[in-house]
C-alpha positions as CSV (number, residue, x, y, z in Angstrom):
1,X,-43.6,64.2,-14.0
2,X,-40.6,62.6,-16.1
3,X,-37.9,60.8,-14.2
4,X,-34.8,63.4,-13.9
5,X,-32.0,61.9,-15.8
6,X,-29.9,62.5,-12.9
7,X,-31.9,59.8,-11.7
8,X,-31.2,57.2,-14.6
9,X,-27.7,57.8,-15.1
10,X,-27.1,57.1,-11.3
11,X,-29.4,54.1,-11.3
12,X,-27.6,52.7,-14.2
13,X,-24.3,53.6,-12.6
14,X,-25.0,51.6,-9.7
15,X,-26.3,48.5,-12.2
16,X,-22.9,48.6,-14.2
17,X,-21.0,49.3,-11.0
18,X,-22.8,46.0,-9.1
19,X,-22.4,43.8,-12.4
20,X,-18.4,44.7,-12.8
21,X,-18.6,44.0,-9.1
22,X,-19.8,40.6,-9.8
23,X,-17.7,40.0,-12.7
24,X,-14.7,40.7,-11.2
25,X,-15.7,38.2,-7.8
26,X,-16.6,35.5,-10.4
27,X,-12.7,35.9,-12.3
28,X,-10.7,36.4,-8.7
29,X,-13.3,33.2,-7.8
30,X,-12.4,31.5,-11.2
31,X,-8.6,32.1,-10.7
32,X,-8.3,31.0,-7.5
33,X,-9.7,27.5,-8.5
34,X,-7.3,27.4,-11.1
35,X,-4.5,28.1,-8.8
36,X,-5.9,25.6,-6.6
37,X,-6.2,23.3,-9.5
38,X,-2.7,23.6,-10.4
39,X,-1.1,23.7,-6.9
40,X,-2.9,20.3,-6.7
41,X,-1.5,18.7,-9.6
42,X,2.1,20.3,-8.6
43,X,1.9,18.7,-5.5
44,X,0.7,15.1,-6.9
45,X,3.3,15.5,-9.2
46,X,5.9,15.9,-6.3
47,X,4.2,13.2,-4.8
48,X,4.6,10.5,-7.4
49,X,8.7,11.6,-8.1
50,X,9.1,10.8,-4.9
51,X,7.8,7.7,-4.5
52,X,10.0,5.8,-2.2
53,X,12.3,3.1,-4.1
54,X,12.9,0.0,-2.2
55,X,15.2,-3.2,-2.3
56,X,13.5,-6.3,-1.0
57,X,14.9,-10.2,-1.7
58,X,14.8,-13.1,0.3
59,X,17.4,-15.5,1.4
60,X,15.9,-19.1,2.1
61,X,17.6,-20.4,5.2
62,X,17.4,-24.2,6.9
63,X,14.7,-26.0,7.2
64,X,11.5,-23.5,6.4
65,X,12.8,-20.7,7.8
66,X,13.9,-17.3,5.3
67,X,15.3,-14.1,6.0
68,X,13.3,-10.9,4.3
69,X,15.2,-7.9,3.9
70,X,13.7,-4.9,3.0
71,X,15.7,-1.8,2.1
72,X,14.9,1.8,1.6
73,X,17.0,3.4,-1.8
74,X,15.3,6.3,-2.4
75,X,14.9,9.0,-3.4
76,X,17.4,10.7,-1.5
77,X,15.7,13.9,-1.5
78,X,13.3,12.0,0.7
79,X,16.1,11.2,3.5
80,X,14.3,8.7,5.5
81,X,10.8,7.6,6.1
82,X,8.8,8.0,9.4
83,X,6.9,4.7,9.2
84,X,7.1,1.7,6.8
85,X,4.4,-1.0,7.1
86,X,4.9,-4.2,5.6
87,X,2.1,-6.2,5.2
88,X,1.8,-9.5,3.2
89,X,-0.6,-9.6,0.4
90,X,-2.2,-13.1,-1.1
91,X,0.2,-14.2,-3.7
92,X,-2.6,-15.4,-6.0
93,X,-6.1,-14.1,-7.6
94,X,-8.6,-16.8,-6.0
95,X,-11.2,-16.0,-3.8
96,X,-11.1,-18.2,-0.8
97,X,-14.3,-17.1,0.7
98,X,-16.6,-20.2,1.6
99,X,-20.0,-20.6,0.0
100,X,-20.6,-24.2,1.5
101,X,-22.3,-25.0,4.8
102,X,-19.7,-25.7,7.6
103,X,-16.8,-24.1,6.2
104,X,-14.4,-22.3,6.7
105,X,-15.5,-18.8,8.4
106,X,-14.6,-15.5,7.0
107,X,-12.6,-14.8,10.4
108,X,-11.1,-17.9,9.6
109,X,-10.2,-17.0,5.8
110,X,-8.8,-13.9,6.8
111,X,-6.6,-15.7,9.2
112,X,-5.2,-17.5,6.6
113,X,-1.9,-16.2,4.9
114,X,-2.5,-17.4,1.3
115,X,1.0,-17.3,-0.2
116,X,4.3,-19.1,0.4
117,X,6.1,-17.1,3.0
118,X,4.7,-15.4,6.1
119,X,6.3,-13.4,8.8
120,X,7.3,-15.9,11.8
121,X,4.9,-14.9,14.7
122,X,5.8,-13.0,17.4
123,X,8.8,-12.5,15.9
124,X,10.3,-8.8,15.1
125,X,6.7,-7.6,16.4
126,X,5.1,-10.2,14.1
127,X,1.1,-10.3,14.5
128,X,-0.2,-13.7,15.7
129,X,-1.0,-14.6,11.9
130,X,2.7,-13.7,10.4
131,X,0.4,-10.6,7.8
132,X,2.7,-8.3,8.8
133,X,5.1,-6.7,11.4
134,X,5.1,-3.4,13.6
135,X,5.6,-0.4,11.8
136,X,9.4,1.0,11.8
137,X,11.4,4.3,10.3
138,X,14.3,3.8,7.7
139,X,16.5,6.5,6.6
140,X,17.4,6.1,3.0
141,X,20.6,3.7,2.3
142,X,19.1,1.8,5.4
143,X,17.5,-1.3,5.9
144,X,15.9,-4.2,8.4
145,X,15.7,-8.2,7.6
146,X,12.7,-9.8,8.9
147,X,12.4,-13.6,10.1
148,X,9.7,-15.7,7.6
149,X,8.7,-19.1,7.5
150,X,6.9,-21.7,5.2
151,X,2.9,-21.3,5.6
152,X,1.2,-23.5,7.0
153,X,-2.3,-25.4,5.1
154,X,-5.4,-24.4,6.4
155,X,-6.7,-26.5,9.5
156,X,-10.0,-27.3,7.3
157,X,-7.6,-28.7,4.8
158,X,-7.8,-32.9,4.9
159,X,-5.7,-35.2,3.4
160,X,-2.0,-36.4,5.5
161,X,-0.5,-35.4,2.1
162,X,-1.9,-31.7,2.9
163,X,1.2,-29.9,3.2
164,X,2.9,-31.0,0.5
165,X,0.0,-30.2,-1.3
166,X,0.0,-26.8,-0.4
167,X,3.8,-26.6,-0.9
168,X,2.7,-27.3,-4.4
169,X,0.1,-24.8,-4.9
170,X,2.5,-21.7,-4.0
171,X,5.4,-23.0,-6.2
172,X,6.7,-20.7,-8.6
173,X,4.6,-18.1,-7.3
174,X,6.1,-14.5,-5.9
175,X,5.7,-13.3,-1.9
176,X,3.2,-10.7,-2.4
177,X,4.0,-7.5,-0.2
178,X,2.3,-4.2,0.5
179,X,4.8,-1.4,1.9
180,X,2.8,1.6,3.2
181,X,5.2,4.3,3.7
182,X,4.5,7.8,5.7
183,X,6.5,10.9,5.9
184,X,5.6,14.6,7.6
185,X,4.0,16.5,5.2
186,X,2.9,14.4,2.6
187,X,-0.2,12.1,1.7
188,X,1.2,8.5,2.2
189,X,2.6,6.6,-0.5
190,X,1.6,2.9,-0.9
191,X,4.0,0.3,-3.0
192,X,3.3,-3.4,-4.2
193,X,6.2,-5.5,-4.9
194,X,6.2,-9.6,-5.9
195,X,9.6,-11.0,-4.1
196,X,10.3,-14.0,-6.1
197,X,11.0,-17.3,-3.5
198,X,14.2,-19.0,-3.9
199,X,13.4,-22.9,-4.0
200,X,15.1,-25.2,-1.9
201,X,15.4,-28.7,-3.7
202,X,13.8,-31.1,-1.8
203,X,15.5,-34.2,-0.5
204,X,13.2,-37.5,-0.7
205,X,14.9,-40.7,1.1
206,X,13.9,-43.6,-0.8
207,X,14.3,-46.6,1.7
């Protein structure tokens, strides 16, 4: 007996119906990617024009103390920030990690702040190392000075010429911050600046 064509037009009905189904799943599924795709890039867009804009100098004081001030300009659609972290960053390129038996340990290396300035401990919510300060809010046209102070050479440094020594291997060279900044609702921003130092002559008494 033949197959009625009742049959076959129905059967192919349902074939053409499913695959159109499918089609149109895969373009509604294909479209909503793309309109993920381009609310992503819409929103990393608005994310990089509003990276926050900062002022940041430092004012050499007596002795080896230094006065950081760090000041939030913009943008002023942002209005203020929730949290600013300022941490110092090495002011060089070296790696300081220690291949040789008995020296310095990595715990030890990390201690170390290897630029000029650090943040005076304890001071402003200063950590014990001077790397960087408690985390604080700014509203834009706002800003907070923070106490710093001359580094100090590593204890596994020798020589009673050390610190002068190490004066010399930061002159020149910038105070290397790293401002992490977070407001509700978006990702975090994170922005690097180089602060240069202002030099203090030195006085030498010649006896």
């Amino acid at each position: 007996m033949g197959t009625p064509w009742v049959s076959i037009i129905a059967g192919s009905t349902a074939v053409f119906s499913a695959v159109a189904t499918g089609g149109a799943w895969l373009a509604a599924r294909r479209a909503n990617a793309t309109a993920d795709a381009v609310a992503r890039i819409e929103r990393d867009r608005w994310h990089a024009d509003l990276l926050p804009q900062f002022s940041v100098r430092i004012e050499m004081g007596e002795g080896d103390r230094a006065t950081l001030s760090v000041r939030l300009v913009g943008l002023l659609p942002l209005c203020h920030l929730d949290e600013i972290r300022v941490e110092v960053a090495q002011s060089d390129d070296m790696d300081y990690t220690s291949r040789l038996a008995g020296g310095p340990t990595e715990e030890q290396v990390a201690a170390q702040v290897w630029g000029p300035l650090r943040f005076v401990p304890g001071s402003v919510g200063a950590d014990r190392n001077g790397h960087t300060v408690v985390p604080f809010a700014l509203a834009v046209g706002r800003g907070r000075p923070f106490a710093l102070e001359r580094t100090r050479s590593p204890l596994w440094w020798d020589g009673n010429d050390r610190e002068e020594r190490w004066r010399d291997k930061w002159l020149n060279l910038p105070m290397r911050l790293v401002l992490t900044c977070r407001r509700e609702g978006f990702e975090p921003w994170t922005v690097p600046y180089e602060v240069d130092v202002p030099e203090v002559p030195r006085v030498r008494f010649v006896g």
